[in-house]
Structures are given as structure tokens and as C-alpha cells.
C-alpha positions, 0 to 999 in steps of 0.5 A, a space after each residue: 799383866 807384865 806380858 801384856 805390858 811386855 807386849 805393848 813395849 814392843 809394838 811401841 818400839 816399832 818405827 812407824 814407816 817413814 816417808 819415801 822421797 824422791 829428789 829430782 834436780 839437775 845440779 849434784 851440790 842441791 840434791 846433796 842439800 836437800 838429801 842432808 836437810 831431809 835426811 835430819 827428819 826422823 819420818 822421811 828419807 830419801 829414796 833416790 835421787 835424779 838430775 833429768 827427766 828420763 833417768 827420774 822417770 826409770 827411777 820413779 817407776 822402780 822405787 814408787 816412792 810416795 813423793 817426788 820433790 821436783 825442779 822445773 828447770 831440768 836439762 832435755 826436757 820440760 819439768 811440766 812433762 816430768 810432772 805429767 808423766 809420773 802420774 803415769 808411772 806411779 800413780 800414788 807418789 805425789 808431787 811437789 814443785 820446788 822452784 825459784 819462779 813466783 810467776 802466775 803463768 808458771 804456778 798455774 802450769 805446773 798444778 794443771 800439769 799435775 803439782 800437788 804442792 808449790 814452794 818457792 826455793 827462798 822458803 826456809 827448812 821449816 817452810 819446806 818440811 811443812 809443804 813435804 809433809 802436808 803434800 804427803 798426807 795428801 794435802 795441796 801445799 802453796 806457800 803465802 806468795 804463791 797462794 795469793 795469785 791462785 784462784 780458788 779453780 786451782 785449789 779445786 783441781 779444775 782443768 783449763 780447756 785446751 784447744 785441739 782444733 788450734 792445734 790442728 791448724 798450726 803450720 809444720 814450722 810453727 809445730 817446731 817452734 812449739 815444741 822448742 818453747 816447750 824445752 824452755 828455749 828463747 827465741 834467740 835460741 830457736 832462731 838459731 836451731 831452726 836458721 831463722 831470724 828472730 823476728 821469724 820466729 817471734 812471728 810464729 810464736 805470736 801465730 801458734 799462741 794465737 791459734 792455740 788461744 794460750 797467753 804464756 810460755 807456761 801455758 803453750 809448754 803445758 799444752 805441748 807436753 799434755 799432747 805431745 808436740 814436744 819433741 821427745 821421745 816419748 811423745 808423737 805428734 799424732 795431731 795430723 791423724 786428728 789425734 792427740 796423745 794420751 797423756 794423763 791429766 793428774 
């Protein structure tokens, strides 16, 4: 009896695995604030951390954690792309969005591009355990704002059509406008890298979202992203041989 309950001592003693996350953001001083707040939780722990998309996504595929807490604003390239390509990456980790944007163009981007959970940087630490927690046992997470401004087709998981016929019309000039918005710039910021004038540029843009029948900034970056016009490295304009890349949907 007493080794029985000996027995039952030790397997009692075992701590339950805890979850592994990884904590993606540009600034140095927020990862070490999320690392501190993160840490405190006996069930989670922080596998690594990353400041851009190509050192989070190298790290992601060696560590395979189970959750990757992520900004959208991140240097050189799109946090909608980060979002897509960690499915590619580590099929199992799931994700969640932690962002200053309330915007319903933005929210709905990033769960088509992938999001298992959105929480706005204004929510307080429960707020934030909560949404770790609930993404991580594989639950989609919305904090009140940002649930009220989705229809119940996100909740579902649904995927907006995209228009690779559009795609297929746009000029050259229009392609790298594209993908300029697709990295975040304005368009001041693109008359400028492309010697342009903004009213050129506004002209474009209001060409290509026209062809491409896309409303938002949010929804042309998603589209760039999930077929490979923006200009990355990772990512081949393949639309002149009518053939979009292969980016998995999440």
C-alpha cells in the first residue's frame, strides 16, 4: 500500500509540460515585457524571441513551438506574410496576433492569413493570458472589440475569393506598387521609391484594388503575400506564366 501510494507521490511530482512560445516584435524593450509577463506563468514559457519576419521564421522551424505570439508591424516585410508562412514552417504552432490596430480590414486579414487569435495591445495581462491560453488548446481567441466587428464566416474559418484573373491584368508599374503597399509603405513613401508623383501613385493603387476588386490596404497586403508579389525573397512573381505561388492558406 504505502509503495502504491509512493508511487502516486511521484507521478504527482512530474510537472506537466508547459507551453512553448514564441514571441515575435521589432522592438527589444516589448519582447523583454512579454518575456517578464509570460515567464511569471507556471504553464508557459518562452522558447525564443525574434525582432523580423526572416530570423522568426529560421527560428520557428528549429524550436517548432506551440504558439507564436506576433505583431504585425514588423520591419522588411509584412506581418501577414509572417502569419502565412509559419503554417508552412510549423504546422502545429498556432498563432496569435497582438496589435494596436482595432481596424476591420486589418483583423479580417490577418485571420485569413492564418490568425488563430486576435488581442488588442490595450488588453491587460489577464486579458492576454486568456487569449494564450485559449489559442493554445486550440481555440480561436477575439477579444470583445474585435469579436463584435467579425461575422460569424471568420469564426468558421471561411476564405474570401481572390481574384488571380485581376491579378493577371495589372501593369508592371502597378505589380510594384503592390507590392509596396504590401510592405506597409504610404504613398508618399512609394512616390518616392518609384520617382513618382503621389497623385501617380494614387492612380495606380486606385487601378490595381480595382482590377484585383480589393477595398483596403489590409486586403491588397493579404493578397500580395498569399501569391507572391511582394517582393520578397521568398516570394516569385509567377503571375506572367499564369501561376500563382504556392502559399498555403492556414
Amino acid at each position: 500500500m504505502s509503495a502504491m501510494i509512493e508511487s502516486a507521490s511521484i507521478v504527482a511530482a512530474v510537472p506537466k509540460s508547459r507551453t512553448r512560445i514564441v514571441v515575435v516584435e521589432a522592438h527589444a524593450i516589448l519582447r523583454e515585457g512579454l518575456r517578464a509577463l509570460i515567464e511569471i506563468e507556471p504553464d508557459l514559457e518562452i522558447a525564443g524571441d525574434f525582432g523580423g519576419v526572416d530570423d522568426a521564421l529560421a527560428g520557428i522551424y528549429r524550436l517548432q513551438p506551440d504558439l507564436v505570439l506576433t505583431y504585425l508591424a514588423l520591419p522588411g516585410s509584412s506581418g501577414f506574410e509572417l502569419l502565412l508562412e509559419i503554417k508552412r514552417v510549423a504546422p502545429h504552432a498556432r498563432t496569435l496576433v497582438l496589435t494596436a490596430n482595432d481596424g476591420e480590414e486589418h483583423i479580417r486579414a490577418a485571420l485569413n492569413a492564418g490568425a488563430d487569435g486576435y488581442v488588442l495591445k490595450y488588453a491587460n495581462r489577464a486579458q492576454l493570458m486568456q487569449a494564450i491560453r485559449t489559442v493554445s488548446a486550440g481555440q480561436r481567441f477575439l477579444c470583445g472589440s474585435v469579436d463584435s466587428k467579425i461575422s460569424s464566416e471568420y469564426h468558421s474559418g471561411a476564405e474570401p475569393p481572390r481574384n488571380l484573373a485581376g491579378a493577371r491584368g495589372m501593369t508592371g508599374r502597378e505589380r510594384q506598387v503592390l507590392a509596396l503597399i504590401a510592405l506597409g509603405e504610404s504613398n508618399k513613401a512609394i512616390a518616392r521609391a518609384l520617382a513618382l508623383s503621389v497623385k501617380t501613385i494614387e492612380k495606380h493603387r486606385s487601378n490595381l484594388m480595382r482590377k484585383l476588386d480589393l477595398h483596403n490596404a489590409a486586403a491588397v497586403t493579404l493578397f500580395a503575400v498569399r501569391n507572391g508579389l511582394t517582393g520578397h525573397p521568398r516570394s516569385a512573381a509567377s503571375f506572367d506564366a499564369g501561376q500563382p505561388h504556392n502559399v498555403p492558406a492556414g
